[in-house]
N, C-alpha and C positions, 0 to 999 in steps of 0.2 A: 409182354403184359406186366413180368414182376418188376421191371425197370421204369413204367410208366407210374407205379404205383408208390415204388419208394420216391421217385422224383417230387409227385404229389405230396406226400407225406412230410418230406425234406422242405418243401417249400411254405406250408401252410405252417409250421414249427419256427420257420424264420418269421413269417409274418407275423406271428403270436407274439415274438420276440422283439421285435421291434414296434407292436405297439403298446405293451404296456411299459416299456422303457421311456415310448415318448410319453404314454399319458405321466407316467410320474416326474419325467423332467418339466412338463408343464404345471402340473398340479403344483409343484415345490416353487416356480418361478409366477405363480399368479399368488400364489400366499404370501412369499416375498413382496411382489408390486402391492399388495392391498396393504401391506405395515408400510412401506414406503408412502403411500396416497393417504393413510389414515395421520402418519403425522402431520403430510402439509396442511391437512382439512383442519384436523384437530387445535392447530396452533392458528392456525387463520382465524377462527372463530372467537377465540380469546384474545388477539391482538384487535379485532374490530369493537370490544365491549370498552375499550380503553382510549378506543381515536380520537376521543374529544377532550378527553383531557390535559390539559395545557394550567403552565405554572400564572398564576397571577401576576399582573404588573403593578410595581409599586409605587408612586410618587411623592412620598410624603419625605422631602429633602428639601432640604435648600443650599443652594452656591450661590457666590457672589460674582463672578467673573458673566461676562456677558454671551459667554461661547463655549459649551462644554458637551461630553460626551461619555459613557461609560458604557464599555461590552464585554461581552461574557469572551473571552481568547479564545475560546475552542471553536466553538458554532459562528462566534462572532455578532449573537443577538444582542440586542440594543437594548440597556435594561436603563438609560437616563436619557434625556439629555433636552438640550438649551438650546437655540440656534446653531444645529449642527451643522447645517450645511448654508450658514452668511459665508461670504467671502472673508477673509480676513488675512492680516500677514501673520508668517508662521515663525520668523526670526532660524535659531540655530534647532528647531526640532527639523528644519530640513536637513539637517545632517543625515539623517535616519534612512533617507532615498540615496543618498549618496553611499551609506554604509552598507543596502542591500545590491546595490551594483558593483561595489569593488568584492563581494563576496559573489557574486554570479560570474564576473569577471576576471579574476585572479586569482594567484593561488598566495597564501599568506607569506610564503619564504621568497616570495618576486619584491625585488629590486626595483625601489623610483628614486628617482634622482628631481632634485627639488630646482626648480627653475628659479630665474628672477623675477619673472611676472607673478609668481606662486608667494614671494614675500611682499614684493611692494604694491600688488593690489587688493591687500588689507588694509583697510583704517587705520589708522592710529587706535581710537578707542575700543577696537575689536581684539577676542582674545587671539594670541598666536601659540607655537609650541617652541619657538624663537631658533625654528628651522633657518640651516644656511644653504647660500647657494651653490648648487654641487654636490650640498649633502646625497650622500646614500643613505636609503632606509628601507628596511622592510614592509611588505604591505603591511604586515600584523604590528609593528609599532606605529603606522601611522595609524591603524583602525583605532590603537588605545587612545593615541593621544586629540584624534577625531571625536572622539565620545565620551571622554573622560571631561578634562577642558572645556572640550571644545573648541579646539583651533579651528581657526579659518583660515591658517595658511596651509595646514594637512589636506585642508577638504579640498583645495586650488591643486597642491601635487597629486593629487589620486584622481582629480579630473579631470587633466589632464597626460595622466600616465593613461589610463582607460580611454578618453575619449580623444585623443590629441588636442583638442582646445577645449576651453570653460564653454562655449556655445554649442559645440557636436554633444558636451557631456551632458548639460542642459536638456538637449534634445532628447538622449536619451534617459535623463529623468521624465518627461513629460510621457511619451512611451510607456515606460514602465509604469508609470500612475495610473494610466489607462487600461494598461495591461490588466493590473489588480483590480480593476474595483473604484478607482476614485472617480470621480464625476464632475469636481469643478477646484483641478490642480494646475496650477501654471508656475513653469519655474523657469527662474532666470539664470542662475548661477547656483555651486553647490554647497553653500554654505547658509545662506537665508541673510546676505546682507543688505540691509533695505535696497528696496527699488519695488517702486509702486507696480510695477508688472509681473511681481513674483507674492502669488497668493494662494493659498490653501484653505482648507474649511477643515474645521473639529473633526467631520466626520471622517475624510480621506485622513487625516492625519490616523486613524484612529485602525484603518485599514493598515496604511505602510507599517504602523506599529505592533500589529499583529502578524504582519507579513514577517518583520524583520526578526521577530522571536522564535521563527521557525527556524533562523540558521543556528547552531548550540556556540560559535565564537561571537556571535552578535552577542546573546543571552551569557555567558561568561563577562562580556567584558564592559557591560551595561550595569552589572552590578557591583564592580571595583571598584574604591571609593579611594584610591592611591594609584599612580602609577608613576615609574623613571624610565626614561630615554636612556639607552644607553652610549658611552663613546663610539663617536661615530668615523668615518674619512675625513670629517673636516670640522670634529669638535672632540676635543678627546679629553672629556671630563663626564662623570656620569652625574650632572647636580643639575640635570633640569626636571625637576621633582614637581607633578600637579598631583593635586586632588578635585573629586570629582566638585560637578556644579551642582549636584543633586540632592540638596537637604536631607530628601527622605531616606535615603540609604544611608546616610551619615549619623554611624551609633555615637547616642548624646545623655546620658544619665540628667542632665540638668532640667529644673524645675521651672524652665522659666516658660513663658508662653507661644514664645518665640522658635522654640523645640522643636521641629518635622517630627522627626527620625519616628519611623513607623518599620517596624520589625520585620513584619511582612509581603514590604517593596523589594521591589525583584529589578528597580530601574525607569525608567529607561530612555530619555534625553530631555533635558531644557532646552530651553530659549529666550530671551529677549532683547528687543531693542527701544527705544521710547515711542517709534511709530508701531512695533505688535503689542507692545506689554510684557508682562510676563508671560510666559508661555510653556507647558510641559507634554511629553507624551507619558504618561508613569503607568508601570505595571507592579501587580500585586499580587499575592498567589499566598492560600491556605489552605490546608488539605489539597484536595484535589480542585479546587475553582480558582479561576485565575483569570481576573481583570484588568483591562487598560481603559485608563482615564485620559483624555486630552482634556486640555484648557490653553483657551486661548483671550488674550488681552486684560489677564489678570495685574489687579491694581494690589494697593492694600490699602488695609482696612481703616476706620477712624484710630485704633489706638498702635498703627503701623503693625500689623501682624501682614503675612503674605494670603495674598486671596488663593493664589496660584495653590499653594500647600494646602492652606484650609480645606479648598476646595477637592481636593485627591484624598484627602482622608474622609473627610465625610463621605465622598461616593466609596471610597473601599471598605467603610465600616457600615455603610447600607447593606453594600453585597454581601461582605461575611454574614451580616443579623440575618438577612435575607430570604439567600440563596443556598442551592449544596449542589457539587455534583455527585451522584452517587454511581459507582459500577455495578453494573447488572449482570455484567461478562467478561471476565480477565481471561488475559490472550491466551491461546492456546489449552484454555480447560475444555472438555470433552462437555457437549451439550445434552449431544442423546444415546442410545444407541439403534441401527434402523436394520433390517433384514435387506440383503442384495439380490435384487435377483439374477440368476441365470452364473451363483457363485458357487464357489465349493463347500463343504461342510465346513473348515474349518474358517475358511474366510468370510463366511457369509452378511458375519454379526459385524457389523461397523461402527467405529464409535466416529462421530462428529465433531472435529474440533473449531472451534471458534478464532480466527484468522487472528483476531486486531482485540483489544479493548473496546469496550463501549461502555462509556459513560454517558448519563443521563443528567442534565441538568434540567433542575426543579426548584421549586419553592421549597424553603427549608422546613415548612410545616406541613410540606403533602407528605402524606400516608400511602397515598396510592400503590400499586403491584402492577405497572407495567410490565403486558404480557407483549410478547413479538411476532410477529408474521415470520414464516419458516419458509422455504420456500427451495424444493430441492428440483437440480436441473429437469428436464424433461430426458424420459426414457431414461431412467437413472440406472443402470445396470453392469452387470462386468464387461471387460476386466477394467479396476482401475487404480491407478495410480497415487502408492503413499505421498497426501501433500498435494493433491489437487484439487480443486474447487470443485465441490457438489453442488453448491445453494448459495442461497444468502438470508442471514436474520435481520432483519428490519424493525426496531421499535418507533410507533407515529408516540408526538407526545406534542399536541397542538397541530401546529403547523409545522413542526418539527419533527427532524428524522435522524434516525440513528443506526447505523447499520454495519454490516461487516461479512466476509466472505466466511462459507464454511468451506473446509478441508476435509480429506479423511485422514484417517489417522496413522491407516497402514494400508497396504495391496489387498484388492482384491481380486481374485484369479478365479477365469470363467470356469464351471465346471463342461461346460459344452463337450472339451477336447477328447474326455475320456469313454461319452458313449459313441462319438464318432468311429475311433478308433474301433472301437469292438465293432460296431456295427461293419466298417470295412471290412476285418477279421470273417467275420461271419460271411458277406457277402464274396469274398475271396475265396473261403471251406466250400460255400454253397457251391460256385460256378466251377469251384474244381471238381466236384464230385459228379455232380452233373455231363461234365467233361468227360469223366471216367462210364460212367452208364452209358452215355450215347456214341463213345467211340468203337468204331469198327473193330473186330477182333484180328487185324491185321497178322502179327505176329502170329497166334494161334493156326490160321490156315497157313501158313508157312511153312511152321512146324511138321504140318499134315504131309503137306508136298514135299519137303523133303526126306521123310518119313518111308514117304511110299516109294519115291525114287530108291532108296536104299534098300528098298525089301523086295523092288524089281530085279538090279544088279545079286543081289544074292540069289534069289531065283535065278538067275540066268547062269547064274555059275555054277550051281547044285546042277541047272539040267545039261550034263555034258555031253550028252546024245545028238542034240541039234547042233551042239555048236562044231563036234567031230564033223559029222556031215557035211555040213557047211563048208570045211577046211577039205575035204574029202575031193567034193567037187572041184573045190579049187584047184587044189594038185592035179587029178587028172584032166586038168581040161589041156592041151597045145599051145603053143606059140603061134 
């Protein structure tokens, strides 16, 4: 009965024990999820009070060119334009397809060797980099002198170093137009030398020019306004010296009207012929915004000024009056901090850090306090990993979005392990004692038995009366 009762006792003491351990690992993991749930609530609510707000569009410009374009680089919204999407020829801005395939395609230290087809099917009146045949060059002097110049015998060698002929490489410009974004790009060769079957529109130009600013040797070598060749295998003098084609980059103190040079051009390829006109793709960057302008079939003007140029500053001095982009969240700053649940004490608290940048592009006269949708993964809990995505913040701003992964900032590490453990522990004490209460007393009557066996033998030896006898008999019985 006393073994029945400790067993009871022993066992209603574990069960006490294990449930208020669970009730307090729940209680602590429901307080955690409800700070977890109250920020996504809390930030949703204030991101929905902002959704309609969007930057104003402004129209009060004028160009002269009969096909133009202006967008914001980043988002790539459309804050101008003129017959963006007429057909028209593009002249040498189709270099620009050509310079984002020999960068997807090669590596800059790779070796082309310049053909005879590569010089003698340039024009006469078209520029060259006065490449020989046989020359060796590297991709990265051809790319300068592709984009500086503008050769049109560099564009022929890299088209067909990448494509083995001008029409495979062809093919794979029109591909890749598609790829991006463009909508009605047809090209014949890699250079933009007339032919009525090679035509582009403002707007895809406008696209490939945003495209190509993502590579950083593009955007280096779009803004050099010098470059030399150097001795080569089959020219060994270093004096084939261009300068860029591009006014706007070209710093000019002089007063006269004629002047581009705009400070805050960043590039990025001309063109023309007398069947496109003048023709640009030009980029432009202050503070943080940064626009590309195309123009196509630029003339000039009654007193000979260039339309092509006029036309790129007045859209770049729109945007700067304009526009701004402002950051809301620089990469890597810690946004909140959030309770984990199912953590340990000391890892519980997490801070949030913000993946990427987000910048916001507005009107330069909104006031506005764009607030962000928060949004943290589902069942968000331990253990997890320094540096792994929790959520995502989202700012709407019109029709526009902006957004970026969160991370966390360090480990967090479940606390689950450690009432487990105990709980085995205990559950391991219990069944062993248990063990001990309900096992037989084996040993103990053993002891008994042989106990008594030995208190027999000494008995039998103290009584020597019987055992004489015994012997007694023995002796005298016969043979």
């Amino acid at each position: 009965m006393k073994k029945t009762k400790y067993f009871i006792l022993l066992f209603i003491i574990t069960l006490l024990f294990e449930f208020f351990a669970t009730c307090s690992y729940a209680t602590e993991n429901s307080n955690a999820q409800q700070s977890v749930d109250s920020n996504i609530i809390s930030n949703t609510t204030a991101s929905n009070s902002n959704s309609n707000n969007a930057s104003n569009s402004k129209t009060d410009i004028t160009t002269y060119s009969p096909a133009c374009i202006l967008i914001e680089a980043n988002s790539g919204k459309v804050l101008y334009e003129k017959n963006s999407n007429t057909v028209r020829y593009p002249a040498s801005t189709t270099k620009i397809m050509t310079a984002i395939l020999t960068m997807e395609n090669c590596e800059l230290t790779d070796i082309a060797t310049v053909s005879h087809n590569a010089i003698f099917s340039v024009p006469s009146s078209y520029v060259t980099a006065d490449l020989k045949e046989g020359e060796e060059l590297t991709i990265e002097q051809l790319l300068n002198v592709l984009l500086i110049p503008s050769a049109n015998d560099a564009a022929f060698v890299l088209a067909e170093h990448i494509g083995g002929t001008v029409e495979n490489f062809a093919n794979m410009m029109n591909e890749k137009a598609k790829e991006i974004g463009c909508l009605n790009t047809h090209f014949v060769n890699p250079n933009g030398i007339h032919n009525k079957n090679h035509t582009t529109t403002a707007y895809d130009l406008a696209i490939m020019g945003r495209y190509a600013m993502q590579f950083s040797k593009i955007r280096e070598i779009v803004k050099k306004t010098r470059y030399t060749l150097p001795a080569t295998n089959k020219y060994n003098k270093a004096d084939r010296f261009f300068k860029t084609s591009n006014e706007l980059i070209e710093p000019n103190n002089s007063k006269a009207k004629d002047n581009y040079y705009y400070k805050d051009a960043i590039g990025i390829k001309t063109g023309y012929t007398s069947e496109a006109g003048s023709c640009i793709i030009a980029g432009a960057k202050k503070d943080n915004l940064e626009v590309i302008a195309v123009i196509l079939g630029g003339q000039s003007t009654k007193d000979g000024l260039s339309q092509r140029y006029l036309d790129c500053i007045n859209l770049f001095d729109y945007a700067f009056e304009n526009y701004k982009v402002e950051t809301v969240n620089e990469k890597n700053s810690v946004l909140k901090q959030i309770s984990i649940p199912g953590a340990t004490k000391d890892t519980k608290n997490l801070n949030v850090i913000v993946k990427d940048d987000i910048s916001i592009f507005m009107d330069n006269n909104s006031e506005e306090k764009y607030e962000p949708e928060i949004v943290f993964n589902d069942n968000l809990r331990a253990p997890i990993s320094a540096n792994s995505v929790i959520g995502k913040i989202t700012y709407y701003v019109g029709d526009d979005t902006y957004s970026s992964d969160l991370l966390a900032e360090t480990s967090v590490i479940a606390s689950g392990f450690l009432p487990i453990l105990i709980r085995i522990i205990l559950i391991c004490v219990t069944l062993y004692i248990i063990f001990l209460l309900l096992k037989k007393p084996k040993n103990k009557n053993k002891f008994k038995t042989k106990k008594s066996k030995k208190h027999r033998e000494k008995h039998s030896k103290s009584s020597g009366s019987g055992k004489f006898r015994f012997t007694a008999l023995n002796n005298f019985g016969g043979e």
